[in-house]
N, C-alpha and C positions, 0 to 999 in steps of 0.2 A: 658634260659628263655629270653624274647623279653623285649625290654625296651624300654617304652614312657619317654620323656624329651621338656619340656617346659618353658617358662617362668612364662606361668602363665596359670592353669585350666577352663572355662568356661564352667561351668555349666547347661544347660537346669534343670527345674526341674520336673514339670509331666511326666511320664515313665522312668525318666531318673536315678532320686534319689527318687521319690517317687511315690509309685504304687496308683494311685487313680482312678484305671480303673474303679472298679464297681461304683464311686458316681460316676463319670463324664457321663458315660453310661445313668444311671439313668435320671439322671440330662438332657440329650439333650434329652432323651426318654417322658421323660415330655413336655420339649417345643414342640415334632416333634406330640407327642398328641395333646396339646393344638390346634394349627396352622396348622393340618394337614398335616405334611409332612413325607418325608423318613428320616426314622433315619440312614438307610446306608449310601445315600447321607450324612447326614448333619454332621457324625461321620468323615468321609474322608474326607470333608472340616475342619471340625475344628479342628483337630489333627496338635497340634502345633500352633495355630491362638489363640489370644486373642480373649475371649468371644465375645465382641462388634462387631468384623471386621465378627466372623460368622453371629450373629444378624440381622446384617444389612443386609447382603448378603443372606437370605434366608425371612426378613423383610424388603422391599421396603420401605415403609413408617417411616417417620424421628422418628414421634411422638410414633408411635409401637413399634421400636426398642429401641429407649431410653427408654421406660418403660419397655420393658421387659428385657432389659442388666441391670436392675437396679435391678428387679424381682432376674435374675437368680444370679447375684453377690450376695444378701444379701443371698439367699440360698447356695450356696457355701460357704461363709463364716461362717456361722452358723452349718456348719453339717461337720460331719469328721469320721462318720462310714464307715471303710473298708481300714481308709489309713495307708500304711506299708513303711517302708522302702524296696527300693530295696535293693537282698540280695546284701552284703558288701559296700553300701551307708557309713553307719555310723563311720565302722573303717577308710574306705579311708579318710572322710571329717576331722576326729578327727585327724588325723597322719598329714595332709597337714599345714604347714604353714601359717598362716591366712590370709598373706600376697598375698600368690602363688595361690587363686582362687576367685572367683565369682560365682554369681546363676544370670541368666540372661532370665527367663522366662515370657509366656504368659499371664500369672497370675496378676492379681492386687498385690500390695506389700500386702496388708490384708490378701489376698487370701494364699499368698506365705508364709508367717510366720504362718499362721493357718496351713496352711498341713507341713512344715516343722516341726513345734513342735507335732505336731500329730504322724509322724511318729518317731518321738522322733531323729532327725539328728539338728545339731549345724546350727543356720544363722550364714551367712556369715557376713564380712566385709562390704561387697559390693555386693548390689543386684539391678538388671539392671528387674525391674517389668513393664507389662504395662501399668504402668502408667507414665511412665518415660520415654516413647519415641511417637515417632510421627506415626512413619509407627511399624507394628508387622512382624515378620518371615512371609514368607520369605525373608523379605527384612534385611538386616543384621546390621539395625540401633541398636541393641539393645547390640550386638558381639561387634562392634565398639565401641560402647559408653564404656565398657565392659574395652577393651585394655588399651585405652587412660584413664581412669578411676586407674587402677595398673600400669601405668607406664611402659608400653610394646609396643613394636609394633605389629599391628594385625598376622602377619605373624608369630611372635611369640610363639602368644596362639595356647593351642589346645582347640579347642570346642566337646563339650560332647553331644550327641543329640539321641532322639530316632524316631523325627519323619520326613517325606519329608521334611516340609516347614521348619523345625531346620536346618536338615540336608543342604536345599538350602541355607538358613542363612551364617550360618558356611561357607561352602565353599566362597559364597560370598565374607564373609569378614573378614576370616582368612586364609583360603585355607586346612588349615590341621584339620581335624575335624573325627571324632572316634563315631561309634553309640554302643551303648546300650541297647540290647532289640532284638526283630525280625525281625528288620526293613531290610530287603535283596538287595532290590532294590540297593542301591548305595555300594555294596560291592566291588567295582571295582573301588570307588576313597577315600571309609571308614572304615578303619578295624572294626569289627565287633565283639563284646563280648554279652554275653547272660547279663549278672552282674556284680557286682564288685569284687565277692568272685575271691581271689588270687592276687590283687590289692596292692602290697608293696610299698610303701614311702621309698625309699632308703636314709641315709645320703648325707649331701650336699657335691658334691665332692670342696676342693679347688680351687679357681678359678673358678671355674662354678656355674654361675646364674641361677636361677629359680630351677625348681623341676624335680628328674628322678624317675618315679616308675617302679617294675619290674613288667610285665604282664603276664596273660597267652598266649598262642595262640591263635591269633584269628579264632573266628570261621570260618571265607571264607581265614585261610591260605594259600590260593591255588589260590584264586579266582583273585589274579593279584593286591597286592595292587604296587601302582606305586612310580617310582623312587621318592626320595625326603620322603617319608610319614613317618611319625616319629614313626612308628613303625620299630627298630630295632632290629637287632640282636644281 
């Protein structure tokens, strides 16, 4: 069985650890009503993107977009019909170290403790919300902050991600980063798992720092993951 080893975990959390596909769906299907737009469009851009940065990107207008990013924030927080844990989220987060991870998402921190305990999974330690940085995924201010935050070097971590703009994040600013979910596209520099089911927390070996779980196969085993990637044999 393949074995991931890191200093420390960095977590995405929408799709990642928590399934909240149908409110979020919902949720932009409302604004793309209200304002008249495409909800495919507006679903592909915000995947992975804090609310605001889509807002404003499909709301020109300063005074529009801060009212409605306030709009759709108090609804988000308020409502939590359909969210689940991904399967094997909760064993993996429970077995980890408290020390050896982070939740590092596009989410408001409100936002992010409301679906976290919704789907009934442990907060962290340390959670890197957007509220807590400047720029959003893709840009990998939030990864970074993330590191330096547990006492690691970015190279160190591995980042957990299921969407492009995480998935750009991560690379960015850890380099070694792992998706979870469908996301296909970058299988050729991110091993790829459907879930968590089969995700073991192995004992700490002596003398070695941070955390080793043993994995399943990835799903694009084949598909060329490259020299270096911490997924081993």
């Amino acid at each position: 069985m393949p074995q991931l080893h890191a200093a420390a975990l960095l977590f995405d959390m929408d799709g990642t650890l928590v399934d909240s596909t149908v409110l979020v769906e919902a949720t932009w299907a409302g604004f793309c009503e209200r304002h008249r737009l495409d909800l495919t469009e507006v679903l592909a851009f915000a995947h992975g993107r804090p609310t605001r940065e889509t807002v404003r990107h499909f709301l020109p207008d300063p005074d529009q977009a801060a009212a409605e990013t306030r709009r759709l924030v108090a609804h988000e927080e308020s409502e939590t019909t359909g969210i689940t844990e991904v399967p094997g989220a909760r064993a993996l987060l429970t077995a980890l170290p408290p020390h050896a991870w982070a939740v590092v998402t596009s989410a408001g921190r409100r936002l992010a403790e409301v679906r976290m305990a919704a789907a009934g999974l442990p907060l962290p330690r340390l959670l890197v919300s957007a509220d807590d940085v400047t720029h959003g995924k893709p840009d990998p201010e939030g990864y970074l902050r993330a590191a330096a935050a547990l006492g690691c070097a970015p190279e160190d971590a591995v980042v957990v991600e299921d969407s492009g703009a995480g998935v750009r994040a991560g690379l960015a600013g850890c380099g070694h980063t792992v998706v979870i979910g469908g996301l296909d596209a970058y299988d050729d520099v991110a091993p790829r798992w459907a879930d968590f089911r089969g995700f073991r927390v192995l004992p700490r070996e002596p003398g070695r720092a941070g955390v080793t779980l043993d994995v399943p196969e990835p799903v694009a085993a084949g598909a060329g993951v490259p020299a270096g990637a911490v997924v081993q044999s």
